[in-house]
C-alpha positions as CSV (number, residue, x, y, z in Angstrom):
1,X,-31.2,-12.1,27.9
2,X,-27.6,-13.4,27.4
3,X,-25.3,-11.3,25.3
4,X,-23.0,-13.2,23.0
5,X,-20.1,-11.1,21.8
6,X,-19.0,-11.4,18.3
7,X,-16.0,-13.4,17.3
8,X,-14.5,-13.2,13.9
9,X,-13.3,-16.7,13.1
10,X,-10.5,-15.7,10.6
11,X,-9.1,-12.5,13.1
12,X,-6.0,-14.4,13.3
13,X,-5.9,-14.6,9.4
14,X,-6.6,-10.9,9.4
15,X,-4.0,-10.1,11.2
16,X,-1.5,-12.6,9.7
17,X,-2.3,-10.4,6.3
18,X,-2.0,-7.3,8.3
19,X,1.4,-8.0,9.0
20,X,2.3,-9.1,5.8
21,X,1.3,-5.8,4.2
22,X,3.1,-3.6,7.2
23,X,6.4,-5.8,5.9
24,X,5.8,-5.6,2.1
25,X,5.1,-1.5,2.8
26,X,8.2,-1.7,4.2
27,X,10.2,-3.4,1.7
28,X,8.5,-1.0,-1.0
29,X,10.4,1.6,1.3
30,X,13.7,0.3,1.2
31,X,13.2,-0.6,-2.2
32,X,12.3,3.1,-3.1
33,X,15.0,4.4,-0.9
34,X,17.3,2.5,-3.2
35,X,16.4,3.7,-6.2
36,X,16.3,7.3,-5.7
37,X,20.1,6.4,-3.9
38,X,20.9,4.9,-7.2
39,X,19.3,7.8,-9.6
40,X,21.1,10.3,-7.9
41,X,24.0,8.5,-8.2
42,X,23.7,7.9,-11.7
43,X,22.2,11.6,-12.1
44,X,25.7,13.2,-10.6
45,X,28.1,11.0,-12.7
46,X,25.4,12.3,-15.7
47,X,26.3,16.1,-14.7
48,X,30.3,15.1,-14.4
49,X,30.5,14.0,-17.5
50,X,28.6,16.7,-19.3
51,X,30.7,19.3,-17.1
52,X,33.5,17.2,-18.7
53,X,32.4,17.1,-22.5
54,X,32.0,20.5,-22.3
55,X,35.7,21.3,-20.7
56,X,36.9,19.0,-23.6
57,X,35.0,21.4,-26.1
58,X,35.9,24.2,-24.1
59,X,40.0,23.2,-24.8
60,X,39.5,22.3,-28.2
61,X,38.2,26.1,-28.7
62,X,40.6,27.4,-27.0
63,X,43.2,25.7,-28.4
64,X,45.7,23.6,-25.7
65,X,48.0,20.4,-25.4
66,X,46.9,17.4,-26.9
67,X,48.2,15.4,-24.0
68,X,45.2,17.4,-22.3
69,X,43.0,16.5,-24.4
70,X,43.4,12.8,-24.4
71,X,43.7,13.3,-20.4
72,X,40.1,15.0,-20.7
73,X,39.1,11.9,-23.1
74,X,40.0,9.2,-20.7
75,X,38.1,10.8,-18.1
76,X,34.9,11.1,-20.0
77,X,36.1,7.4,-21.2
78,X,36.2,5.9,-17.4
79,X,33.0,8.0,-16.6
80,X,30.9,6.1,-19.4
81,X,31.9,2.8,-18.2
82,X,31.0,4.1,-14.2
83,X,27.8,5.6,-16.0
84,X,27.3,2.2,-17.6
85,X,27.4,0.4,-14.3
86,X,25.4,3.0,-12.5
87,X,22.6,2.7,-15.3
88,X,22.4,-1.3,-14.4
89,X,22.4,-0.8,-10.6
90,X,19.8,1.7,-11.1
91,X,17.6,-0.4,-13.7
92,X,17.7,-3.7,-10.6
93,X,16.6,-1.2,-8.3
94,X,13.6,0.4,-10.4
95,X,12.8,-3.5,-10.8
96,X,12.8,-4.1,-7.0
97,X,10.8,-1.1,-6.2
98,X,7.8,-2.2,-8.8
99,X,8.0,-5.2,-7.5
100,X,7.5,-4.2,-4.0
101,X,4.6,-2.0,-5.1
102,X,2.9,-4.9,-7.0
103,X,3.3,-6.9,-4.0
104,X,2.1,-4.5,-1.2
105,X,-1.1,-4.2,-3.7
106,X,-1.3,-7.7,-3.6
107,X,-1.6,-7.7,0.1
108,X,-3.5,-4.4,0.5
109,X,-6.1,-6.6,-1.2
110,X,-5.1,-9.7,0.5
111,X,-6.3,-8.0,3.5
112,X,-9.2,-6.0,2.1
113,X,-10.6,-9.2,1.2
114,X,-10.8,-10.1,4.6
115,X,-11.9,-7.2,6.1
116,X,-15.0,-7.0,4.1
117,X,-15.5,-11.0,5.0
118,X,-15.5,-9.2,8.5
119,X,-17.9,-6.6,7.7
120,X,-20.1,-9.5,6.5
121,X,-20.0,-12.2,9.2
122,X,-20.6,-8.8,11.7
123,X,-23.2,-7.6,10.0
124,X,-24.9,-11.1,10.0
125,X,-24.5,-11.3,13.9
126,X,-26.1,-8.0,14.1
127,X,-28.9,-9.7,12.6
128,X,-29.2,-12.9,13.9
129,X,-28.7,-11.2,17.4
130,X,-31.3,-8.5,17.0
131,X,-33.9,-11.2,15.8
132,X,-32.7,-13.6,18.8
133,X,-33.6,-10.2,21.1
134,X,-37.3,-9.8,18.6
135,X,-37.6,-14.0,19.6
136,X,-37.0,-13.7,23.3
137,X,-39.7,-10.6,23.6
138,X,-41.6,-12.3,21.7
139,X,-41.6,-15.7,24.1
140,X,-41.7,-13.2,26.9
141,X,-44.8,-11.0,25.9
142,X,-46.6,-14.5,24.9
143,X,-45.6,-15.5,28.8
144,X,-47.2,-12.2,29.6
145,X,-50.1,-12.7,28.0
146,X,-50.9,-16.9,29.0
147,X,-50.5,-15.8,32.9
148,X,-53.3,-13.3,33.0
């Protein structure tokens, strides 16, 4: 009996999607690395500027110079425009990252789908082979059985 080993015919397929998904995973990384860079970014100019509104409300209670206030003001003033910015930077990154996560499902499925045309075409060899072994005892028992 001559054993035949199994061969998937799309393997190098396979693994052409298999490496597509490790670099797509890998993007979604970045991707998500970037965001939370640019949340936190945004996040701290968020907390100066409250620490700032309240020092501004702080002085007006208080009573001081309004040369300070308006000193206050402009710093609140330049920290909305660098909030501003921050809020955009952080809104392209949040649109990268989803984008990378609908792609690496994309390709997680990509290469599911091949898999399971794997698990298919092997579990059709295992068939055709085990009846190829029930064929060949078969022709051997008959063998057998016309010598005696």
């Amino acid at each position: 009996m001559s054993r035949v080993t199994f061969s998937f015919s799309l393997q190098n397929v396979l693994k052409l999607k298999e490496h597509e998904k490790k670099e797509a995973e890998q993007k979604f990384s970045a991707a998500t690395g970037d965001f939370e860079k640019a949340a936190t970014g945004l996040y701290e100019l968020l907390k100066q500027k409250e620490k700032l509104e309240e020092a501004y409300e702080h002085a007006l209670a208080e009573g001081t110079t309004i040369s300070r206030l308006n000193d206050v003001k402009n710093q609140i003033g330049f920290l909305e425009s660098l909030i501003e910015t921050s809020r955009k930077t952080t809104d392209r990154a949040r649109m990268r990252m989803q984008t990378s996560r609908s792609k690496v499902s994309r390709k997680a499925a990509d290469v599911l789908k091949y898999e399971k045309i794997r698990g298919i075409k092997l579990s059709d060899y295992k068939e055709e082979q085990k009846n190829r072994e029930a064929k060949q005892l078969d022709d051997i028992a008959l063998q057998q059985y016309l010598r005696k």
